[in-house]
C-alpha positions in Angstrom: -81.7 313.2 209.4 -78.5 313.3 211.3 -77.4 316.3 212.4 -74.1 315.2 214.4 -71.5 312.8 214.3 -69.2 311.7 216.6 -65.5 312.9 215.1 -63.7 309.0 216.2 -66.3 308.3 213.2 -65.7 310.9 210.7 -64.4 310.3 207.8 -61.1 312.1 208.2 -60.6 310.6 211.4 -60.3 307.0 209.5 -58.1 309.1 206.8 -56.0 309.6 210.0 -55.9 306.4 211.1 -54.9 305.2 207.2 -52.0 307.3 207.2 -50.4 306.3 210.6 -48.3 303.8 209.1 -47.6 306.3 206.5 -46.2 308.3 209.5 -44.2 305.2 211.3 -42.5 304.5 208.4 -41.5 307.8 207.3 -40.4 308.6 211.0 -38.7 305.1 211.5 -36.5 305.4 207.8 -35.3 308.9 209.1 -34.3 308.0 212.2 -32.9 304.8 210.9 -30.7 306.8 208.3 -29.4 309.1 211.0 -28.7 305.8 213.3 -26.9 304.3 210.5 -25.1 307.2 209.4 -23.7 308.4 212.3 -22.6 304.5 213.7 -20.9 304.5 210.2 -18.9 307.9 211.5 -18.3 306.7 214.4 -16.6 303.3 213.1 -14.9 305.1 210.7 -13.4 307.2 213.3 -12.1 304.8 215.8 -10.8 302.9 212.5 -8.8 306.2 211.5 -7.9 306.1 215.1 -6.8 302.9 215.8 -4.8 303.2 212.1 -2.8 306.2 213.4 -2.2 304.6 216.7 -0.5 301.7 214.7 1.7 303.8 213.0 2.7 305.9 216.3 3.7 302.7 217.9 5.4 301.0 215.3 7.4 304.3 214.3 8.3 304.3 218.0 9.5 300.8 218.4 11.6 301.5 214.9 13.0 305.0 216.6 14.2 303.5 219.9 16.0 300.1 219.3 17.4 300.2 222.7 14.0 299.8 224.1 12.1 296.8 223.6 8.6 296.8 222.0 7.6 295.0 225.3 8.6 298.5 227.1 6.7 300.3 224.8 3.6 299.1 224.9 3.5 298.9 228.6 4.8 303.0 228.9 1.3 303.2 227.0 -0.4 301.2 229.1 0.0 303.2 232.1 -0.2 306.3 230.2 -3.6 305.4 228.9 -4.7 304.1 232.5 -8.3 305.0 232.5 -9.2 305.7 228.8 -10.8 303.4 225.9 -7.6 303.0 224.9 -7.0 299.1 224.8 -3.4 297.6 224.2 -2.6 293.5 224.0 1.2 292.3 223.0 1.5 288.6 222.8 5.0 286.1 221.8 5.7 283.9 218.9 3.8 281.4 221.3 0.8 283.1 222.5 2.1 284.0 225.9 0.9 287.7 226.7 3.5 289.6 227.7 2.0 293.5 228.3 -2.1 293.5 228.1 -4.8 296.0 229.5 -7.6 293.7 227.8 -8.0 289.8 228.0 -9.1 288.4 224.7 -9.5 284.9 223.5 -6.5 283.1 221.2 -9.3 282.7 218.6 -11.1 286.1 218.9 -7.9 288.3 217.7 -8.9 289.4 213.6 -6.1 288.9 211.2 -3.2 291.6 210.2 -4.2 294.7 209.7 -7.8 293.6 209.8 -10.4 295.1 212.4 -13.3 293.5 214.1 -15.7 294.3 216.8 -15.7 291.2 219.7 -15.9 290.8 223.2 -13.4 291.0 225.2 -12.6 291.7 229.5 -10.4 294.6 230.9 -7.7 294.1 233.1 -7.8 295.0 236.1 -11.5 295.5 236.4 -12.7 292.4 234.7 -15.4 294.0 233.2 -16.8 292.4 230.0 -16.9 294.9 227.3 -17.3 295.2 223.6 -13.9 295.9 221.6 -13.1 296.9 218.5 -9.7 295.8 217.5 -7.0 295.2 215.0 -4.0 293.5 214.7 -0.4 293.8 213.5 2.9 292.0 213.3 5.9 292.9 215.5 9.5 292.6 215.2 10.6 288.8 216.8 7.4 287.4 215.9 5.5 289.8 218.6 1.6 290.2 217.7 0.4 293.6 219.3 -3.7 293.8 219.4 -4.6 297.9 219.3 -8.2 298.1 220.1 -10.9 300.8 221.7 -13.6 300.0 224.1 -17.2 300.5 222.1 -19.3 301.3 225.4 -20.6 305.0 223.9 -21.3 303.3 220.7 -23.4 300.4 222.8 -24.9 303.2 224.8 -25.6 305.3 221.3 -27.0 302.4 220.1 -29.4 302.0 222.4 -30.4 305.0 222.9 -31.4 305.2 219.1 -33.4 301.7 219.9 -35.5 303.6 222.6 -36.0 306.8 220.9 -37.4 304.4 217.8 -39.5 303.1 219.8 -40.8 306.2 222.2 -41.2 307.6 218.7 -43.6 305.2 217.3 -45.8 305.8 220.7 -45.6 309.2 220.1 -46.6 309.7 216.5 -49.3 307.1 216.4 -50.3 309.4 219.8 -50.0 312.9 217.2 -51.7 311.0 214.5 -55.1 310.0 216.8 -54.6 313.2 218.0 -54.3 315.2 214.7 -56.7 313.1 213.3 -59.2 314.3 215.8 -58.4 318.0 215.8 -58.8 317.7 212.0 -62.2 315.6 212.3 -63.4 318.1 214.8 -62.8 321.0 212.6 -64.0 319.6 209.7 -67.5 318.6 211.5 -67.7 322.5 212.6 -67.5 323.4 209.0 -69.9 320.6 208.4 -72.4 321.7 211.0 -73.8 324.7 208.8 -74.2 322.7 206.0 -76.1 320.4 208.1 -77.8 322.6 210.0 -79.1 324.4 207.0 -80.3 321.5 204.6 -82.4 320.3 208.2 -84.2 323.4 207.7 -84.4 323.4 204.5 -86.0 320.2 204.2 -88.5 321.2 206.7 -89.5 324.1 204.6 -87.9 327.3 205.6 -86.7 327.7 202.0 -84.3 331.0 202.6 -81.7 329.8 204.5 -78.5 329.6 203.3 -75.2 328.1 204.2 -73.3 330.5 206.2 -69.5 331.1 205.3 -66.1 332.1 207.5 -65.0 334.5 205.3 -61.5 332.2 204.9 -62.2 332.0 201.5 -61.2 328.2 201.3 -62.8 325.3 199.7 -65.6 325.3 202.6 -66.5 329.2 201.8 -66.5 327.9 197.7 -69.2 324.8 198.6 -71.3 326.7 201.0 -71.3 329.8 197.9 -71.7 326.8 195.7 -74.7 325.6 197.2 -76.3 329.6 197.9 -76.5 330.4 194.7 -78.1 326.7 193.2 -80.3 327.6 196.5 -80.9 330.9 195.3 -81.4 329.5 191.4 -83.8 327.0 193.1 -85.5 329.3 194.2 -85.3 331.7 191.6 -87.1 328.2 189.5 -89.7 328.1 192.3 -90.8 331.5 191.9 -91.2 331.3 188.3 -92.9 328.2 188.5 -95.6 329.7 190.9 -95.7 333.1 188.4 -95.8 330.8 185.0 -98.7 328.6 187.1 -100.8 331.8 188.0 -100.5 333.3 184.3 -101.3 329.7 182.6 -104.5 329.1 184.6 -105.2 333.2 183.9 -104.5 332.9 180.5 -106.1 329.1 179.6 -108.9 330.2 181.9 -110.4 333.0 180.1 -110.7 331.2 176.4 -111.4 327.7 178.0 -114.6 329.6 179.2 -115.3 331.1 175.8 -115.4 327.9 174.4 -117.6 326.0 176.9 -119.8 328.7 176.7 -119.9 328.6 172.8 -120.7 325.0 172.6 -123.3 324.9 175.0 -125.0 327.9 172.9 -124.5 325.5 170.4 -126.6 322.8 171.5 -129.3 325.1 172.2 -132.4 324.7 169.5 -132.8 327.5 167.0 -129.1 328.4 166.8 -128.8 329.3 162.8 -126.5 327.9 160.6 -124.7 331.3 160.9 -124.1 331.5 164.5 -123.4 328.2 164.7 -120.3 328.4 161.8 -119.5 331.9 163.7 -119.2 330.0 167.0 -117.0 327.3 165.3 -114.8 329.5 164.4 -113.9 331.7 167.0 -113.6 328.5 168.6 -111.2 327.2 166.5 -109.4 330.4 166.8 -108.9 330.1 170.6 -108.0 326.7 170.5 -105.2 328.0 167.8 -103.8 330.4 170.2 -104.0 328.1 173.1 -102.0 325.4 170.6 -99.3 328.1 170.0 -99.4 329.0 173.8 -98.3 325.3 174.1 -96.5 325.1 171.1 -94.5 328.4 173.2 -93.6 326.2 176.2 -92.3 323.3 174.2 -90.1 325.2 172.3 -88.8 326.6 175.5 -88.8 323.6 176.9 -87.1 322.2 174.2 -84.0 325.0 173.8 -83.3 324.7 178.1 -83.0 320.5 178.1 -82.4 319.7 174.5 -79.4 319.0 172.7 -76.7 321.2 171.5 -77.9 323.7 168.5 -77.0 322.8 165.2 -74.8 325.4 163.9 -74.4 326.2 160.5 -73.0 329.6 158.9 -75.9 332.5 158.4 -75.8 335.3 156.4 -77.2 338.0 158.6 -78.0 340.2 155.7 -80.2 337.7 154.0 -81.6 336.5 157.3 -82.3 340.1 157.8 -83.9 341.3 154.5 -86.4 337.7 155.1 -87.3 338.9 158.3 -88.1 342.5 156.9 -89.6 341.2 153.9 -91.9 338.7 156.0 -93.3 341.8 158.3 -93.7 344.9 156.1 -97.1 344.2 154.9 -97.9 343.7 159.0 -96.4 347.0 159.6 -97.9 348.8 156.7 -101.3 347.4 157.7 -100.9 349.5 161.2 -98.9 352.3 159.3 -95.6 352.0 160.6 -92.4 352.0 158.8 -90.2 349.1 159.2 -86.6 349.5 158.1 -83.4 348.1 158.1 -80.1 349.9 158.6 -76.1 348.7 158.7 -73.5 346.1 157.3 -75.4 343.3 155.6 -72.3 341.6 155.2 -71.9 339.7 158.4 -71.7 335.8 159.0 -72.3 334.4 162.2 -72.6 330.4 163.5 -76.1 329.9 164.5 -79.2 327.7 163.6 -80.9 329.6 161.1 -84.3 328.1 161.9 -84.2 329.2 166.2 -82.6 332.9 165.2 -85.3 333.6 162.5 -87.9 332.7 165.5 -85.9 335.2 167.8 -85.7 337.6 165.8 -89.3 337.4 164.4 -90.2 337.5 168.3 -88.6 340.7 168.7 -89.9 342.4 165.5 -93.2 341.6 166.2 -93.1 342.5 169.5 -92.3 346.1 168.2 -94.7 346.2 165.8 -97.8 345.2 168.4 -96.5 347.6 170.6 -96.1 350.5 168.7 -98.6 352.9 168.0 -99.9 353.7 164.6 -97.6 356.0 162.4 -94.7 354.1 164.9 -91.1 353.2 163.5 -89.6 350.0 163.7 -85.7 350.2 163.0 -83.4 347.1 162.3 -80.1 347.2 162.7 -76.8 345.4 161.6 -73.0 346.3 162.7 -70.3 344.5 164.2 -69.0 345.0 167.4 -65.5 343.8 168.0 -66.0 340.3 167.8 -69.7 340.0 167.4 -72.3 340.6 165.6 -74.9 343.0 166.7 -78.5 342.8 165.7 -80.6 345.4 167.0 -84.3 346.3 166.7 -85.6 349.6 168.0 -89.2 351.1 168.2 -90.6 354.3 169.6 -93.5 352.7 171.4 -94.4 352.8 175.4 -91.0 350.4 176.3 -90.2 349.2 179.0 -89.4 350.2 182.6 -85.8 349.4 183.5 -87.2 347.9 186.9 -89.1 345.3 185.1 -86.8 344.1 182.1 -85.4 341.3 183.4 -89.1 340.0 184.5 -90.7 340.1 181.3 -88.1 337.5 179.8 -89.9 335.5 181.9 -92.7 333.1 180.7 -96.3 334.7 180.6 -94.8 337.5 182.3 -97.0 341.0 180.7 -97.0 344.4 181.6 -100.6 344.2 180.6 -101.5 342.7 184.1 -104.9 342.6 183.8 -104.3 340.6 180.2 -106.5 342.9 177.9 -104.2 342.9 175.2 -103.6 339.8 172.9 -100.9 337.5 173.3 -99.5 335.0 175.6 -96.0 336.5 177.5 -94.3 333.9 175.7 -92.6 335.7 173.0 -89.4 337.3 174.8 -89.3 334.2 177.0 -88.8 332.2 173.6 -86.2 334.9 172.9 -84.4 334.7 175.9 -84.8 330.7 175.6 -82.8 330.8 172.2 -80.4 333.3 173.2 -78.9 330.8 175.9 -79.5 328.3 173.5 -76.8 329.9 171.0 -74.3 331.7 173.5 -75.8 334.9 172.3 -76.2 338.0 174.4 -79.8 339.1 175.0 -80.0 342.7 175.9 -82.8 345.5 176.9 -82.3 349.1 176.9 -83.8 352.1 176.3 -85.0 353.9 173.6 -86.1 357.5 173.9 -89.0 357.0 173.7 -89.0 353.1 173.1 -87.2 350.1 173.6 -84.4 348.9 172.1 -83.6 345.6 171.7 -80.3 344.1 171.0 -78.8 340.0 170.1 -75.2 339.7 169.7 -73.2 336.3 168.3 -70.2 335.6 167.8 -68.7 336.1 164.2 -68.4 333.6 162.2 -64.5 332.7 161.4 -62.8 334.2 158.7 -61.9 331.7 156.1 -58.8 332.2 154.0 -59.2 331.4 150.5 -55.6 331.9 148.9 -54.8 329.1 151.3 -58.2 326.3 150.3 
C-alpha cells in the first residue's frame, strides 16, 4: 500500500496542468480586448484631431486672403517645431512647396481620407510611421495633415511584451498553484491514508482524524467514522450472535446426541424410545424456528422493498388479541386492548402481525402469573401508535438497545426458554416498514411502543 505520493503526480496537479490553457486564453482575450480597445481610442483621437486641425487651417486660409496658404502652413510649421504635428503642402504639379514630413507621390490617401504609412521627417530624416489625411486647397494646392504614431508603435509593443511576459507568468502561477493545491490536498489525504494502513493491519479503532474546517474533507473523513464505527458495530454483533448461536445450538445438539445413542442401546422400551423421539423432534423444532428467526431477519435487512397494502389496525388488533387470550388465560393474566380501533396505516399485514405477535408474547412469557398485558391504539399526530405494556420485571434502561440485538437475553446463563430472536425480528421489521421501534418504562414493566405512518385520507365526495 502506498502511503505517499509525489504532488507533480497527483491528480490535481494534472487538473492544473489541464486548465493552463484555460488560463492563457482567458488572460490573452483580456489583454487583447484592452489592446484593441484602447489603439481604437487612440486612432479615434488623432482622427478627431487631425479633423479639427483641417478645419483650423482651412478657416484660416479663408480669414486671411492677403496671406497665402503657402504662408500659412509654414507659420505652423515652425510653430509646431518639435511636436507630432506633421504638415505637407504640395502644387497642382507635385512640387512641395512647405513640408516638415517627406512622403511618397503615391503614399498620400485620397481627400478627406486617412491612412497610416511611412513616411521621413524633415530635418531629421528619421523614418517614422504617420497617420495622415488629405484635403484640397484653393489653386489646386493639396495640403497633407498628419501626426507622427511613435507612442502608438511604442504602446503597441509594449502590449506585445506584456502578452507574452504574461503567458510565462501564468503558465509559472498555474504549475505553481497547481502544486500548492496538490500539496494541500495530499495533507488532507495523508490521514485517510494513514488510517486505512492501519486499519488494514488490524488496529480496527482508528478513525480518520478531521480539521475542524467543516469542508468536504471534514464530511468524508465523518463519512467514513461512522461506516467505521457501523463496521464495527457489525463486528461486534457478529462475535455476540456467534457466541449465543454455538451457546444456544450447543446445549439441544447435545440433548439429541445423547438421546439417540440411548436409543441404540438394547432394552430401550417402546416407551422411552417414542419419549426420546419426541423430545427430539421438539428440539429440532425450536432449533428450525431459531433458523427460521435468522432468515427472516436476514430476509427484512437485504430483501426487497415491503409490500404495502392498507391495514386496519383495529382488526389487526382484535386478531392478535383473539390469537393470545387463551395463552394468557392459561398463565392467568389478563390481556386487553384499549384505544381508537379506527386507524389505517400502509404496512404488510403479514411482517406487522409477526411484530406485534413478537411483542405480545414477549409480555406474556415475561410476566408473572396474575400479570396484565395492555394493548393499546391512538394516534399521535401523524402516526399511528401501537403500544403493549406489561407489569413484569422489564427492562433496564442500560440494556434496551442490546436486547434488539440477535440472541441477545437478559437470562445470561439461558435457563429460560427461547432463542433472543424475538425483538431482534421486531426491530428487523420495524426498519423494514419505516416504523419507529421504541422501549420505555413501565412502573413496574415495560412498555413497548411501534409507530407508522397513517395511512392517507381518501376523499370520497371526490372518487
Amino acid at each position: 500500500m502506498r502511503l505517499s505520493i509525489s504532488p507533480f503526480r497527483s491528480a490535481t496537479f494534472r487538473l492544473a496542468l489541464l486548465a493552463v490553457p484555460l488560463y492563457l486564453l482567458a488572460g490573452w482575450a483580456l489583454l487583447g480586448f484592452v489592446y484593441s480597445n484602447t489603439l481604437s481610442i487612440m486612432e479615434r483621437r488623432i482622427d478627431v484631431g487631425l479633423d479639427a486641425e483641417r478645419k483650423r487651417l482651412t478657416a484660416a486660409i479663408q480669414t486671411d486672403r492677403h496671406r497665402p496658404p503657402a504662408g500659412e502652413v509654414q507659420a505652423r510649421i515652425a510653430a509646431e517645431r518639435g511636436s507630432t504635428r506633421l504638415y505637407l503642402l504640395k502644387s497642382a504639379d507635385g512640387e512641395t512647396i512647405a513640408a516638415n514630413v517627406e512622403i511618397g507621390r503615391h503614399s498620400i490617401p485620397a481627400l478627406d481620407a486617412f491612412a497610416d504609412i511611412p513616411v521621413r521627417r524633415i530635418p531629421e530624416g528619421q523614418e517614422i510611421l504617420a497617420r495622415v489625411t488629405a484635403l484640397s486647397l484653393p489653386q489646386g494646392l493639396t495640403l497633407v495633415l498628419g501626426r507622427d504614431l511613435a507612442e502608438e508603435t511604442a504602446f503597441r509593443q509594449m502590449i506585445e511584451e506584456t502578452l507574452a511576459v504574461a503567458a510565462v507568468l501564468m503558465v509559472l502561477l498555474a504549475l505553481f498553484a497547481g502544486l500548492v493545491n496538490s500539496r494541500a490536498v495530499l495533507h488532507r489525504l495523508s490521514g485517510v491514508n494513514a488510517t486505512s494502513w492501519r486499519l488494514l493491519h488490524g488496529n480496527l479503532d482508528e478513525r480518520v482524524p478531521t480539521s475542524g474546517s467543516d469542508d468536504e474533507f471534514d464530511h468524508l473523513a465523518d463519512n467514513i467514522n461512522e461506516a467505521l464505527d457501523r463496521i464495527a458495530e457489525l463486528m461486534q454483533a457478529t462475535r455476540q450472535v456467534t457466541d449465543n448461536i454455538a451457546h444456544d445450538l450447543r446445549s439441544p445438539l447435545a440433548r439429541m446426541r445423547n438421546r439417540l445413542e440411548l436409543c441404540l442401546l438394547q432394552g430401550n422400551s417402546r416407551d422411552a424410545l417414542e419419549e426420546a423421539v419426541s423430545e427430539t423432534i421438539e428440539d429440532t423444532d425450536r432449533l428450525l424456528e431459531t433458523f427460521e428467526a435468522l432468515l427472516a431477519i436476514a430476509r427484512l435487512q437485504h430483501g426487497v422493498p415491503p409490500d404495502l397494502e392498507l391495514v386496519h389496525l383495529g382488526d389487526l388488533t382484535t386478531d392478535l388479541i383473539d390469537y393470545y387470550q387463551p395463552v394468557a388465560e392459561d398463565k392467568g393474566q389478563s390481556l386487553q386492548f384499549s384505544g381508537d380501533p379506527d386507524i389505517s396505516v400502509m404496512a404488510d399485514r403479514h411482517l406487522l402481525f409477526q411484530a406485534l405477535s413478537n411483542i405480545v408474547d414477549n409480555a406474556i412469557r415475561y410476566t408473572q402469573a396474575g400479570g396484565h398485558v395492555a394493548v393499546h391504539l391512538r394516534r399521535c399526530g401523524g402516526t399511528a401508535e401501537i403500544l403493549v405494556a406489561d407489569d413484569g420485571p422489564g427492562i433496564p434502561a442500560d440494556q434496551r438497545d442490546t436486547v434488539l440485538q440477535p440472541f441477545v437475553r437478559l437470562d445470561a446463563s439461558r435457563h429460560s426458554p427461547g432463542n433472543g430472536l424475538g425483538l431482534a425480528v421486531v426491530q428487523a421489521v420495524a426498519r423494514h416498514l419505516h416504523a419507529q421501534l421504541g422501549l420505555a418504562e413501565n412502573n413496574p414493566g415495560l412498555r413497548v411502543s411501534l409507530r407508522l405512518p397513517l395511512a392517507p385520507t381518501i376523499d370520497i365526495s371526490r372518487t
